[in-house]
C-alpha positions in Angstrom: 0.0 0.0 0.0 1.3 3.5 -1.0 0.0 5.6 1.8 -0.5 8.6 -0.8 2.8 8.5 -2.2 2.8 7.2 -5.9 6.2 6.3 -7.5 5.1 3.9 -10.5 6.9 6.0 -13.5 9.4 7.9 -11.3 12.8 6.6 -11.9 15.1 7.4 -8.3 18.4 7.5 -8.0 19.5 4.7 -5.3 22.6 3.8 -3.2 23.6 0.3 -1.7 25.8 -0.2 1.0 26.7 -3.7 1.2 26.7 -6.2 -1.8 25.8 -9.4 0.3 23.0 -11.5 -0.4 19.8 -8.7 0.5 22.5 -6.1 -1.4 23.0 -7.9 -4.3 19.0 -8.8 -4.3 17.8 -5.3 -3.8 20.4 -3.8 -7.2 19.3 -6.5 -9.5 15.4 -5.9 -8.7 16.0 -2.3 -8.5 17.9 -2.0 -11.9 15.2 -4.5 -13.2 12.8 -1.8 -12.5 14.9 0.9 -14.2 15.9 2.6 -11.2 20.0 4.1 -11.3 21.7 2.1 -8.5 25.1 2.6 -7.4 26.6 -0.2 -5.0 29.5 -0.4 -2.8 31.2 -3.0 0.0 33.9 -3.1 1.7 36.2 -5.2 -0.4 36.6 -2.6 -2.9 34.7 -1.4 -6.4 36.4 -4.0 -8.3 35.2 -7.2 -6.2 31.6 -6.0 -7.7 32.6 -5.8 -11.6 30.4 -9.2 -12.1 27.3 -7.5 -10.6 27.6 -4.6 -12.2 28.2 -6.2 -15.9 25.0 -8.3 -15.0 23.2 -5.3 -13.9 24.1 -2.3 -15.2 24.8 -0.8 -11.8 27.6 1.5 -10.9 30.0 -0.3 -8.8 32.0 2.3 -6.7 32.8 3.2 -2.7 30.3 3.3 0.0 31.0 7.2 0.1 30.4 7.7 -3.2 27.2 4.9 -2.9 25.5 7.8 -0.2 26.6 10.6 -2.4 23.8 12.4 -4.8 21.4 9.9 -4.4 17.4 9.7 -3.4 17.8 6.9 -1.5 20.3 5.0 0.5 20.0 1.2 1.6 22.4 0.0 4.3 23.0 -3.7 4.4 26.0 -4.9 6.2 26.7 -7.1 9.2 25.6 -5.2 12.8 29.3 -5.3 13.7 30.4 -3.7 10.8 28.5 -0.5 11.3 30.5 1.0 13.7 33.4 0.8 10.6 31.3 2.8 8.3 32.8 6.6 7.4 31.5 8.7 10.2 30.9 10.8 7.2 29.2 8.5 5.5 26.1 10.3 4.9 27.4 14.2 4.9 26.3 13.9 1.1 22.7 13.3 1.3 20.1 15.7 0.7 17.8 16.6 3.7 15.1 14.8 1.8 17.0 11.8 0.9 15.6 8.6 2.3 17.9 5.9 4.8 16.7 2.0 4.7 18.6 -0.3 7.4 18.0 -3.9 6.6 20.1 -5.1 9.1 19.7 -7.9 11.7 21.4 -8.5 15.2 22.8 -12.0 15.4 25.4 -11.7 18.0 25.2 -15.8 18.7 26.1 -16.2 14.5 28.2 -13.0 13.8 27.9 -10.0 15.4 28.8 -10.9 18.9 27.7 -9.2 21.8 26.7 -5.2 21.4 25.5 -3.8 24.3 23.2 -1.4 23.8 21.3 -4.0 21.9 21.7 -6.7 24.1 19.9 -4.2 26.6 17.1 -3.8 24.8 17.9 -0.7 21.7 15.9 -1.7 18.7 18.8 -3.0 16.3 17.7 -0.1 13.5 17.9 2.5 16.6 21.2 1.4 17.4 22.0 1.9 13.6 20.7 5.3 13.6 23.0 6.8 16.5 25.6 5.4 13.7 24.4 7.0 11.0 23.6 10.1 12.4 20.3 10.6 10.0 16.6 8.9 10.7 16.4 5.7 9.3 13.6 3.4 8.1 13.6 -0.5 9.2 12.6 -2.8 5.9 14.1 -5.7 3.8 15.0 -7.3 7.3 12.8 -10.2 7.6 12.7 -12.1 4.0 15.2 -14.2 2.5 17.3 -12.7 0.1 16.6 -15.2 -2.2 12.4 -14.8 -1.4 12.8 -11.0 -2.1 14.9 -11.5 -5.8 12.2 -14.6 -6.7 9.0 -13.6 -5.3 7.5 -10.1 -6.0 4.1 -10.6 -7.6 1.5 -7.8 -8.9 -0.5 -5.8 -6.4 -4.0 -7.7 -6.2 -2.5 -11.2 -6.1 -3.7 -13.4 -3.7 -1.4 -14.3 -1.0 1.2 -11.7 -1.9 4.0 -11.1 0.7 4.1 -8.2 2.7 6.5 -6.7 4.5 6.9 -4.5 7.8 7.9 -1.0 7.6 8.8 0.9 10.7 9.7 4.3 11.0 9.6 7.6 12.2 9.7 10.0 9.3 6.4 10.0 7.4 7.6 11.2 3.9 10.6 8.8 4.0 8.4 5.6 5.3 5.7 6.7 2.6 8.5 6.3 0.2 9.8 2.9 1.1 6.1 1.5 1.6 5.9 2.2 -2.0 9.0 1.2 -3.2 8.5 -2.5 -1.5 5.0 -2.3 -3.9 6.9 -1.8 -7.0 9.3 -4.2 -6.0 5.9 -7.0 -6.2 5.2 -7.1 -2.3 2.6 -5.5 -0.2 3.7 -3.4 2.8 2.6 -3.0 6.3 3.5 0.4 8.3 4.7 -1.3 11.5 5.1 1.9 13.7 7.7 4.2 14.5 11.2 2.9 15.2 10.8 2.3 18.3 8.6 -0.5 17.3 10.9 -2.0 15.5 11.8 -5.1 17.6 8.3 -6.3 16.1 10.4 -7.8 13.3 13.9 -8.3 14.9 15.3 -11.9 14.3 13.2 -14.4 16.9 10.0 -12.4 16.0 6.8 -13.9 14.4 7.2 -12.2 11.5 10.6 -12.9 10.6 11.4 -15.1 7.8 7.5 -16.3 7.1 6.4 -14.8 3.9 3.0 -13.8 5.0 0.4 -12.0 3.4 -1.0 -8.3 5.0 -2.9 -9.8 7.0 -0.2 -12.5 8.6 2.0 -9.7 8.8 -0.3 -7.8 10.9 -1.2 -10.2 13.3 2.4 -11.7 13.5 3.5 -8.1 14.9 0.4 -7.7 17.3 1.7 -10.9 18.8 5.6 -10.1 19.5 6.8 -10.2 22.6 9.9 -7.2 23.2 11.9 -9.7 25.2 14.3 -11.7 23.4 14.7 -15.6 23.4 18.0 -16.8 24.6 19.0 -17.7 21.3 19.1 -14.2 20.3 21.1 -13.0 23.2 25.0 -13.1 23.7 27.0 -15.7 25.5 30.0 -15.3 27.0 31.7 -17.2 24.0 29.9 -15.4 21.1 30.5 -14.9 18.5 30.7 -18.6 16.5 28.9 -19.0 13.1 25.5 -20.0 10.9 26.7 -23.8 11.1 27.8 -23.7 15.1 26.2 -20.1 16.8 28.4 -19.6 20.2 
């Protein structure tokens, strides 16, 4: 759902940071849909030549990613944001929209973080990085699920995804975006709320329709299960979490 905001035709000029598997997802739907995309990580512009041959997309430095864009998706590991170029986003317009799709797994990767581990929203946490408002999307689908299964607005059983945000105009924006893209899209509440679709939640990972999505964040609980919490040996990996 749009929520006023109508982008079908209007082509906007879009930075990724991070070329992992939501990254790399996100430029060849985007491009697919005509949109200019310039994408960076952290290995350097020419580690990305083979996505952008396939895709037409600009391959270049995360700076340069945030620079004179519309719209900026960050999508890199919790533990790397704290690495980022303070800077990062000194090159944004004031209207220029921020999507974090990033997850805490401090068991799998991340390792312990505090402030989370206390009971921040992960996207808050991200946003005292960033130093700009961000919007919390792309976080609970599989990479794969969001490159394969957009479908038409009106199609039964369409996914839908959780939106949560502060900024009207920006979250009006993304809700619309995730439309194009072939998925509906629920407002989920201001970033505080976030949490509803943190790793552990209902919603995460379960491809439901509006609806699902819905009732899935009515029913989250704020409190985190132990498998989403540090340990004193965190962290180990996917295959054998610490």
């Amino acid at each position: 759902m749009r929520r006023g905001i109508d982008i079908q035709g209007t082509v906007m000029k879009i930075g990724i940071v991070g070329a992992g598997n939501i990254g790399a997802a996100l430029t060849r739907r985007l491009r697919a849909l005509g949109h200019p995309v310039k994408v960076a990580n952290s290995r350097g512009p020419e580690t990305l030549a083979g996505l952008a041959s396939e895709t037409g997309a600009t391959a270049t430095t995360a700076t340069d990613a945030a620079r004179d864009v519309d719209l900026v998706v960050v999508t890199i590991p919790e533990k790397e944001i704290p690495r980022l170029p303070r800077d990062l986003l000194a090159g944004l317009d004031d209207g220029a929209v921020v999507i974090d799709t990033g997850n805490y797994y401090p068991r799998h990767r991340d390792g312990r973080i505090e402030a989370i581990e206390k009971g921040l929203p992960e996207s808050r946490w991200v946003e005292g990085y960033l130093g700009r408002p961000v919007i919390k999307a792309f976080n609970n689908i599989y990479a794969q699920h969001l490159f394969e299964m957009g479908k038409p607005a009106g199609t039964p059983g369409r996914i839908a995804l959780p939106v949560a945000g502060d900024d009207s105009r920006a979250k009006a924006i993304v809700l619309a975006l995730i439309d194009q893209l072939g998925f509906d899209a629920v407002d989920a509440g201001g970033l505080d709320e976030s949490w509803r679709q943190q790793p552990g939640s209902p919603v995460y990972t379960h491809d439901f329709d509006a609806a699902g999505v819905r009732k899935a964040l009515s029913e989250a609980v704020q409190k985190r299960s132990p498998e989403w919490y540090a340990t004193d040996l965190s962290p180990g990996d996917f295959q054998n979490p610490a």
